[in-house]
C-alpha positions in Angstrom: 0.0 0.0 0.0 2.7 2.2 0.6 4.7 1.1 -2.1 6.2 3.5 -5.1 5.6 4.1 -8.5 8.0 1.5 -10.7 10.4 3.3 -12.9 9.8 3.7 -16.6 11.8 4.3 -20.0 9.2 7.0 -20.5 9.1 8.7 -17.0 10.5 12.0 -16.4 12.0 13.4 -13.5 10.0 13.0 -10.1 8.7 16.4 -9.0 6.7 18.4 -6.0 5.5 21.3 -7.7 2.4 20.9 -9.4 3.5 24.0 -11.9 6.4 22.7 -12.6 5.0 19.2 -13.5 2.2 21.2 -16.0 5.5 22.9 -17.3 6.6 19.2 -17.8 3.7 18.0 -19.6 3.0 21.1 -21.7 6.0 19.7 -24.1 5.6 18.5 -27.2 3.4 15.6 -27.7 4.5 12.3 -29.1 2.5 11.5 -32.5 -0.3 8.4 -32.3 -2.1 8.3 -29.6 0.3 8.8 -26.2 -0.6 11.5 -24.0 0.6 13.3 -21.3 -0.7 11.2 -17.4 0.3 12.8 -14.3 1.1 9.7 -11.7 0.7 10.4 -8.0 2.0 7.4 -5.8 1.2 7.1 -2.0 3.3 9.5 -0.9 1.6 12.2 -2.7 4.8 12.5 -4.8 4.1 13.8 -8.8 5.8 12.7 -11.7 4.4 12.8 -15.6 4.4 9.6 -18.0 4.4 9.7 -21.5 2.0 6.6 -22.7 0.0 5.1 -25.0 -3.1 3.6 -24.7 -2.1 -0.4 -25.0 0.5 0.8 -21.7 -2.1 2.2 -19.6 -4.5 -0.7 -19.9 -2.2 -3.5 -19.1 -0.8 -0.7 -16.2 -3.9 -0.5 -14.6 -6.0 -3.6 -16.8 -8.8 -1.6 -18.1 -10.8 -2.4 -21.2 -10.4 -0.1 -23.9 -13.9 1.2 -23.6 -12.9 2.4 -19.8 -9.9 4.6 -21.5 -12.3 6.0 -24.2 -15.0 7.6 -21.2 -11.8 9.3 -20.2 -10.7 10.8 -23.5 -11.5 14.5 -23.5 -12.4 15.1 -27.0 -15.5 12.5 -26.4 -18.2 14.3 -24.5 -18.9 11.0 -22.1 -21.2 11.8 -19.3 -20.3 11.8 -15.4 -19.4 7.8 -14.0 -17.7 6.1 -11.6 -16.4 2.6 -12.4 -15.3 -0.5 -10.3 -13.3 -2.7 -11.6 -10.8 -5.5 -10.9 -7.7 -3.7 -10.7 -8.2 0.6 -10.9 -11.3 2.5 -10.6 -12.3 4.9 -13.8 -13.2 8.2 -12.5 -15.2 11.0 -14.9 -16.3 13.7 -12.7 -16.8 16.8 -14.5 -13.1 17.6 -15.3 -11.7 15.0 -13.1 -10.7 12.3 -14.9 -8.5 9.6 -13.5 -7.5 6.2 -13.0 -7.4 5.2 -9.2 -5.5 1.7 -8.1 -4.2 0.7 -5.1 -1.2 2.7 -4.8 -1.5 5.4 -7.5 -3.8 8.1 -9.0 -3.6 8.8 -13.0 -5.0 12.0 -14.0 -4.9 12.8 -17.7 -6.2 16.7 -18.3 -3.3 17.6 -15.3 -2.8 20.7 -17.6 -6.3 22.2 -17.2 -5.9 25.1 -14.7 -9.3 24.2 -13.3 -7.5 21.2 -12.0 -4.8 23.0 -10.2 -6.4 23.5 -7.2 -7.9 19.9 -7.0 -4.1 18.4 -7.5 -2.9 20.5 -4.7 -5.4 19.1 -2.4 -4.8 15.6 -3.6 -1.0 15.9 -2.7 -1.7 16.6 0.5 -4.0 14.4 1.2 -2.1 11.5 0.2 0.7 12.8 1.8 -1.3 12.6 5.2 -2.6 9.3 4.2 1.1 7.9 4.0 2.0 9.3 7.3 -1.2 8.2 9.2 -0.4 4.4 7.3 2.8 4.7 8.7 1.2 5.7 12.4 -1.1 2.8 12.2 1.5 0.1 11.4 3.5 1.3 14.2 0.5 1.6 17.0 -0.2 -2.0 15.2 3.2 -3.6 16.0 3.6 -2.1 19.6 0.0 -4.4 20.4 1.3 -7.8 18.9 4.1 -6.9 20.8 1.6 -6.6 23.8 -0.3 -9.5 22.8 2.6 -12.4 22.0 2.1 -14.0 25.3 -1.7 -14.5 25.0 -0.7 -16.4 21.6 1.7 -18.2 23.7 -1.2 -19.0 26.2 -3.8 -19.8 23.8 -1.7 -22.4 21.5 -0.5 -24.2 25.4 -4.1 -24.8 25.9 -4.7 -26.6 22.9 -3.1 -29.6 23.9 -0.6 -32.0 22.9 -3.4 -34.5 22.2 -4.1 -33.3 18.3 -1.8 -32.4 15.9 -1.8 -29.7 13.9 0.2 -28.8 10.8 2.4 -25.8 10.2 -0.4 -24.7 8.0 -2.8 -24.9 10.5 -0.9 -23.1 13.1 -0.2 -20.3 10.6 -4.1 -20.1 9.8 -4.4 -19.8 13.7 -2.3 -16.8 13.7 -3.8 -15.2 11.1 -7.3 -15.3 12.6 -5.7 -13.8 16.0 -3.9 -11.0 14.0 -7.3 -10.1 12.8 -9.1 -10.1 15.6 -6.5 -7.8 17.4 -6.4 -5.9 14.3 -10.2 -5.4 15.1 -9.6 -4.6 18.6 -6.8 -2.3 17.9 -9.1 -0.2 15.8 -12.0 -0.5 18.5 -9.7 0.6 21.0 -8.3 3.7 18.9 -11.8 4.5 17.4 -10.2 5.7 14.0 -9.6 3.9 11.1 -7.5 5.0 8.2 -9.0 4.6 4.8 -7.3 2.7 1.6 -5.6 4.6 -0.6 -8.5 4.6 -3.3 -11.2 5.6 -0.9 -9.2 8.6 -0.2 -8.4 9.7 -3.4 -11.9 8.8 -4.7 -13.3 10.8 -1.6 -11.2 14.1 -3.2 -12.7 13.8 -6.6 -15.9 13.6 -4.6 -15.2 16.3 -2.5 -13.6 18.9 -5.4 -16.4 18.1 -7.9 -19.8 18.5 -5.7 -18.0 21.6 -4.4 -17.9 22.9 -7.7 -21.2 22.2 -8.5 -22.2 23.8 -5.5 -20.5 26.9 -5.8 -21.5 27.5 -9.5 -25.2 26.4 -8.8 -25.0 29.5 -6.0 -23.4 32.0 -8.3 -26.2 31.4 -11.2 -28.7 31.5 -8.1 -27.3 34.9 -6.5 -27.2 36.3 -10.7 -30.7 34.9 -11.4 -32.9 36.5 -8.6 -31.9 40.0 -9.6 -31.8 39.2 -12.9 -35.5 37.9 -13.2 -37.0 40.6 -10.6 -35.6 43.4 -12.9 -37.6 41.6 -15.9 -41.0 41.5 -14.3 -40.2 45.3 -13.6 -39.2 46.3 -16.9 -39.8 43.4 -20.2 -37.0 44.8 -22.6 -34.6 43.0 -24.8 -31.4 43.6 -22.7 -33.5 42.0 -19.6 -34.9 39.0 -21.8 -31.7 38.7 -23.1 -29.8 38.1 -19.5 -32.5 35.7 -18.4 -32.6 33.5 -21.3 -28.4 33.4 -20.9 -29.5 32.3 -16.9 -31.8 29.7 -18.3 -29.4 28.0 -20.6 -26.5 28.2 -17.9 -29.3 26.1 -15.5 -30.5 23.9 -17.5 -26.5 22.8 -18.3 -25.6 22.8 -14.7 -29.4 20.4 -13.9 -28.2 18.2 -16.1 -24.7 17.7 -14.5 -25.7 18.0 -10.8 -28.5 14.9 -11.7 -26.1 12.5 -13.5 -23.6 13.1 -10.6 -26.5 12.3 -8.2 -27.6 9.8 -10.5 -24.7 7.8 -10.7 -23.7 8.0 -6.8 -26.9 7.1 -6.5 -26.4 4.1 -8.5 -23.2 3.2 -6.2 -25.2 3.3 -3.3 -27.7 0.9 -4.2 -25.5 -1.5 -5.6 -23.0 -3.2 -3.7 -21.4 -5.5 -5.8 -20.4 -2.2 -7.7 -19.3 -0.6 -4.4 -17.5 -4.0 -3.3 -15.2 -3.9 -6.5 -13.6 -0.8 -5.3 -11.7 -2.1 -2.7 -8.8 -2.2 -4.4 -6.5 -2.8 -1.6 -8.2 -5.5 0.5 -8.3 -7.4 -3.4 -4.8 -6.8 -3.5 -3.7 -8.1 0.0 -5.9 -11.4 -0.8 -4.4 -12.1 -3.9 -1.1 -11.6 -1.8 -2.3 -13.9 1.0 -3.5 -16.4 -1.4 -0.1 -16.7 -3.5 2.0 -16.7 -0.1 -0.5 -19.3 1.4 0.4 -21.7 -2.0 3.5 -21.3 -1.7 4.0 -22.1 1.7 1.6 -24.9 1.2 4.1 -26.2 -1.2 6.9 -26.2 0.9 5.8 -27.9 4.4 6.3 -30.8 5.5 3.8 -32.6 7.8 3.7 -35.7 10.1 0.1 -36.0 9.7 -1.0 -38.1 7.0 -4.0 -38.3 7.3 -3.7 -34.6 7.4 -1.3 -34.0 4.8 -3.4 -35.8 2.1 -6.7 -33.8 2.8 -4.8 -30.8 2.2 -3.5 -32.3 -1.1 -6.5 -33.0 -2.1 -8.1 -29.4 -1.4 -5.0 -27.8 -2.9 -5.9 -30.2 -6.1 -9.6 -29.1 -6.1 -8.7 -25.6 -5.6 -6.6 -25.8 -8.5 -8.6 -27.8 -11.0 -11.4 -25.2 -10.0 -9.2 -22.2 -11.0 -8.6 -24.1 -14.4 -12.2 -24.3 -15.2 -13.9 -21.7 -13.9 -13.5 -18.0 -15.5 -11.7 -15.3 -14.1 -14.9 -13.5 -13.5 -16.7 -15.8 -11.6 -13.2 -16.2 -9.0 -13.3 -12.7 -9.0 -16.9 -12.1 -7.9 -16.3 -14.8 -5.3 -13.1 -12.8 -4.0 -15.4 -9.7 -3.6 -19.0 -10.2 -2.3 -18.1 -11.0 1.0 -16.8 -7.3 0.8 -18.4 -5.2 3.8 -19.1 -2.6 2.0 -20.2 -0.1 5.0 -16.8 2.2 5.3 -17.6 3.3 1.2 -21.2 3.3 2.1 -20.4 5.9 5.0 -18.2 7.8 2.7 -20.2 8.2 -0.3 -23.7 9.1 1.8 -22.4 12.7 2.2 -21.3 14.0 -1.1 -25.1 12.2 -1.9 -26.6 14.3 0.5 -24.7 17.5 -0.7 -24.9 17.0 -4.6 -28.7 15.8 -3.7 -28.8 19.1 -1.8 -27.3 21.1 -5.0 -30.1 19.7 -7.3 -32.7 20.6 -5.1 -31.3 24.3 -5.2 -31.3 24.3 -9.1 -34.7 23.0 -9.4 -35.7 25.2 -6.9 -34.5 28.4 -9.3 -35.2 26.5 -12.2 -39.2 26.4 -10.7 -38.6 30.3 -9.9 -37.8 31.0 -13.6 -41.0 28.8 -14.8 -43.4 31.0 -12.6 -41.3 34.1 -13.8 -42.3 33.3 -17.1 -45.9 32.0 -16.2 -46.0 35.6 -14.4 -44.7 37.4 -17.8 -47.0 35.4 -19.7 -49.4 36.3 -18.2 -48.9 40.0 -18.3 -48.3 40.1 -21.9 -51.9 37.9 -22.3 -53.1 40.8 -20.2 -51.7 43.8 -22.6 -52.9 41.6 -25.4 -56.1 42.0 -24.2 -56.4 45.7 -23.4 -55.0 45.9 -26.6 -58.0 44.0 -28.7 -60.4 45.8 -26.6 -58.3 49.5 -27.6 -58.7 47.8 -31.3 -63.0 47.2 -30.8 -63.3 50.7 -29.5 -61.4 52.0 -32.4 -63.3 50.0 -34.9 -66.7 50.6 -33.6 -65.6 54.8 -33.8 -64.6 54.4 -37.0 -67.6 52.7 -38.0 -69.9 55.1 -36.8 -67.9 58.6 -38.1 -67.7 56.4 -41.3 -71.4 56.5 -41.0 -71.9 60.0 -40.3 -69.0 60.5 -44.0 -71.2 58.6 -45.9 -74.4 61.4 -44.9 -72.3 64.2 -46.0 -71.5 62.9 -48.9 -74.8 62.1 -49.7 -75.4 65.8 -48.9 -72.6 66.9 -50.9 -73.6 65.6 -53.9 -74.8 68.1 -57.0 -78.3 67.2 -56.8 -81.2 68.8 -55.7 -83.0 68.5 -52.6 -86.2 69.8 -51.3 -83.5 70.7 -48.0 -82.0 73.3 -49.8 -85.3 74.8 -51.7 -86.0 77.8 -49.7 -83.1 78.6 -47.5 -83.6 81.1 -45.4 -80.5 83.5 -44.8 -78.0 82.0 -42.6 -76.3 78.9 -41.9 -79.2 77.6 -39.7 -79.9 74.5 -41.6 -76.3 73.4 -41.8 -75.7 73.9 -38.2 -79.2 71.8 -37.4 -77.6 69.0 -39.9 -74.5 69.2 -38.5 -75.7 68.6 -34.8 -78.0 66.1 -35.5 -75.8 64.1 -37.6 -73.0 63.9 -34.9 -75.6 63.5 -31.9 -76.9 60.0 -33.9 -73.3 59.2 -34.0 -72.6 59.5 -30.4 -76.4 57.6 -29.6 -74.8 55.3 -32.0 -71.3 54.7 -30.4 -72.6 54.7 -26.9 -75.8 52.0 -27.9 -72.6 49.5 -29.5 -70.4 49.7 -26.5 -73.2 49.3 -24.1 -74.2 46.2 -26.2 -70.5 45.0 -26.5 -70.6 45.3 -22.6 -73.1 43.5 -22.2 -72.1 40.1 -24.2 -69.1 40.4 -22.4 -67.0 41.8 -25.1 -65.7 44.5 -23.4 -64.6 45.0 -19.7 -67.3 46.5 -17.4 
């Protein structure tokens, strides 16, 4: 676990500075398909590799299709993947490989990722040392506890036999259990390497969402009280930029949520990211065959019941698939330490879509509200456009006497005039008196069907 990163042809130089190893990897690129991965090891230590894709998958033994979710010219969604040997994490810009004792990050250059790298360091850095400070508190009680092994194997009795196999399964069992009381005694337990770089991804990308789903929030409630104020085209113009920065940032909170959500509800996926209790098996298992092969036993009886389990054991391995030995090695995982570790950032991202679907439900009524004003002007303005109509109608009426009036012919009105304008004036009056009857009589009637506001 606290092991270094092997040395390779294609290395560079081990470095601390996160600028200087961006400075690094902002050379020239080799043709094909290598690219520039930023390796952090245990100790929180940086150095940049130069590799193709064929190198990182039998590095970390990944599929192909794991690789191609992390390329950044693909536009692949948010996801965290378990697998045998690394975990695949795409977290917004994040993207890295995690395995048991280093991190692989491939867009190290991106200045957004700076500040995530820097935090990384140091957590690992504190991981080492608290490894370190476990192993030591560790071997201080064995020390405490080699004469109650002493004790316990006298009581047994010289009566049975037991093989050096045996007594070596024996021990193992009691390390555990003082393992186990060790930690309940001290109350703390360190996490693996992966959980706690997995937990910084975590941690740096529902941050981020968080803090950009409060800046559009604290730009969106001015923004969308102005525009009920005052409907202009600078004012639509802000809120529509508002609505298509919250709809991008709903759909990234909810796959986030969606996939830890996913994690959380599936513990097979959760149980293949205990990288480092995988690896510690598979180093228990090839040190127990190997031992097996080399002791010597007085028991017959014994000795040949072994064989014969060693035989099935192997004859298993030859016929059943890696997959199904592999599932076997994980599902009696407890998986309640990543359980515990991943029901937080689910609360917090959970809490970050429920404040963009809180403004997104602010900007629907906004525009319910708006929509509703402008079906409100719409109608003052048909009711502007009746009034107007039904006027022109009836002065239209009132031209159309004139010019009946005006015509050269002759009337029995004009036989006789008397001196003076006195007809003219009576005409006159009487024809705009009808058309005020006339205008008043329409609106009262388009009042009364309900054309017309009251």
């Amino acid at each position: 676990m606290g092991g270094s990163i092997p040395a390779h042809k294609s290395e560079l130089a081990l470095t601390q500075s996160p600028q200087q190893v961006r400075a690094t990897a902002s050379g020239p690129k080799k043709k094909g398909t290598v690219r520039a991965w930023l390796v952090l090891n245990t100790t929180g230590q940086a150095q940049v590799l130069e590799a193709g894709k064929s190198e990182i998958m039998s590095r970390t033994g990944l599929p192909g299709r794991d690789l191609r979710s992390l390329d950044p010219v693909l536009s692949y969604p948010s996801s965290i993947l378990g697998r045998e040997r690394a975990i695949v994490i795409n977290l917004e810009n994040i993207k890295a490989i995690v395995t048991h004792n280093e991190v692989l990050l491939l867009n190290s250059r991106d200045p957004s990722v700076t500040p995530f790298i820097e935090e990384l360091q140091k957590r690992l850095h504190f991981h080492y040392y608290s490894c370190h400070a476990q192993e030591a508190d560790d071997e201080v009680s064995n020390k405490n506890n080699v004469h109650e092994l002493e004790d316990l194997k006298s009581r047994i009795g010289s009566s049975q036999r037991f093989s050096k196999r045996f007594s070596k399964f024996m021990d193992q069992d009691e390390s555990i259990k003082m393992e186990d009381e060790v930690e309940s005694k001290d109350g703390s337990e360190v996490l693996p390497f992966e959980f706690v770089a997995l937990e910084a991804c975590l941690e740096a990308t529902c941050s981020r969402l968080d803090s950009e789903a409060r800046t559009l929030e604290k730009e969106a409630h001015p923004a969308l009280d102005k525009l009920t104020s005052s409907i202009s085209t600078l004012n639509l113009e802000r809120v529509r930029q508002i609505k298509s920065r919250l709809v991008a940032i709903t759909g990234r909170v909810q796959k986030v949520r969606d996939e830890l959500e996913h994690l959380l509800n599936d513990d097979g996926d959760m149980a293949e990211m205990y990288l480092t209790e995988k690896f510690q098996q598979s180093l228990e298992n090839s040190s127990t065959s190997s031992i097996n092969e080399r002791d010597d036993t007085d028991d017959e009886e014994f000795q040949s019941a072994i064989d014969d389990r060693v035989a099935a054991e192997i004859s298993s391995e030859v016929s059943e698939s890696a997959n199904d030995t592999h599932s076997a090695m994980v599902k009696n995982f407890d998986v309640k330490e990543l359980e515990m570790l991943l029901e937080p950032y689910f609360v917090q991202i959970d809490g970050t879509l429920n404040t963009v679907s809180t403004l997104r439900e602010y900007v629907d009524d906004t525009e319910d509200y708006l929509n509703i004003m402008l079906d409100d002007k719409q109608n003052h303005l048909l009711q502007m456009g009746v009034l107007l109509s039904t006027a022109t109608v009836v002065v239209n009426s009132f031209i159309v006497v004139a010019g009946i009036l005006g015509m050269n012919i002759r009337f029995n009105l004009f036989n006789d005039v008397p001196p003076g304008n006195t007809r003219f004036l009576w005409t006159c009056g009487g024809g705009t008196f009808s058309c005020i009857v006339l205008y008043i009589f329409a609106i009262a009637w388009y009042k009364q069907k309900r054309l017309l506001e009251r």
